[in-house]
N, C-alpha and C positions, 0 to 999 in steps of 0.2 A: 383490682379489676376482677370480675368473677369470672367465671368461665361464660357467661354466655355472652359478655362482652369482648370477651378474647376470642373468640371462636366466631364476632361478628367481623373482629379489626382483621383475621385472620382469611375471612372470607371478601375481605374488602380487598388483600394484599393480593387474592388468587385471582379476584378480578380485573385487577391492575396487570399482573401477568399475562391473562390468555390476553387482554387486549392491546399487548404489545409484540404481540406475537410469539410469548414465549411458556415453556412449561409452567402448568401448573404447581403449586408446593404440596409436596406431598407429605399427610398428617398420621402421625402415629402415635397410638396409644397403647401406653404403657403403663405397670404398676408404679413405677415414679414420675409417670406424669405423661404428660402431650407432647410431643416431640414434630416438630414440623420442618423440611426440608427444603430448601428455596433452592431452586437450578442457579448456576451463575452463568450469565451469557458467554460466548465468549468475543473477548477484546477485538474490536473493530481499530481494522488499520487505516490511520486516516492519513492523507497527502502531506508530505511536511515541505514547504514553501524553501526552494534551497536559499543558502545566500549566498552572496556575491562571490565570498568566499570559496565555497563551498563548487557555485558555477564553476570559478575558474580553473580551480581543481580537475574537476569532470572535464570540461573542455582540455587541459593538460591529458588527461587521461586518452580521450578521444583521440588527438592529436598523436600519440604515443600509438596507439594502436592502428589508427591511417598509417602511419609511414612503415609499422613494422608490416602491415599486409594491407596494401593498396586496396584489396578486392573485395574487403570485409564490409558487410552486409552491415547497416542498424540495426535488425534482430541480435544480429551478432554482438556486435559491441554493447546492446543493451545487457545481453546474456551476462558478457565478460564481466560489466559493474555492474552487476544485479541491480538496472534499474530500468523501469518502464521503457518499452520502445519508444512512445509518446514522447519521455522527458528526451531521450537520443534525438530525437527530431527535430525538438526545439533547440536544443544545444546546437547541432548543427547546423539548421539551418543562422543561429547568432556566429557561428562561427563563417557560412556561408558569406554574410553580410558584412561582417571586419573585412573579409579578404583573406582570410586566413587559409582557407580551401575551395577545394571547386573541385566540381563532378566531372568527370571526363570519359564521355561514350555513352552509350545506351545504360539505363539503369540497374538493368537487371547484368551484364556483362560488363560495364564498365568498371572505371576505377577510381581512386581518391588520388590527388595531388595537394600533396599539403606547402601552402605556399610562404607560412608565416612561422 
């Protein structure tokens, strides 16, 4: 490959960059040569799908922290197992739906009765 075919593939790589939204590579010359620098993105956290397993876990968990403090908030409990308030939600309200629990009082002052 000669340089100006290098320096074409090179210029094809930066335009693939900015149009992903991300830095350009930055190119340096040097007396042992062409030196070119690519950003590395960084790692996108994607949703991991719990399993069954995994649920019932978390729902044990949940369960364990209702009865040690009635009065604890979803934010809270999400806190506690560093996970989404979102996934607390849905846990809950699956646990809602066994029969397991039930909300008692106003939302913001009431409390957890853990029935299962």
């Amino acid at each position: 490959m000669d340089r100006r075919e290098f320096l074409s593939t090179i210029s094809a790589a930066e335009g693939l960059y900015l149009s992903r939204g991300l830095a350009a590579p930055l190119l340096r010359e040097e007396s042992s040569g062409l030196w070119v620098q690519f950003a590395v993105p960084a790692p996108v956290k994607t949703p991991v799908k719990m399993s069954g397993e995994m649920s019932g876990e978390m729902s044990g968990e949940i369960l364990r922290l209702m009865k040690k403090n009635p009065a604890i908030t979803l934010p809270e409990i999400a806190q506690s197992l560093d996970k989404t308030t979102r996934t607390i939600e849905r846990l809950v309200s699956q646990l809602k739906a066994r029969g397991a629990i039930r909300r008692v009082g106003a939302t913001k002052r009431g409390h957890w009765e853990v029935l299962k």
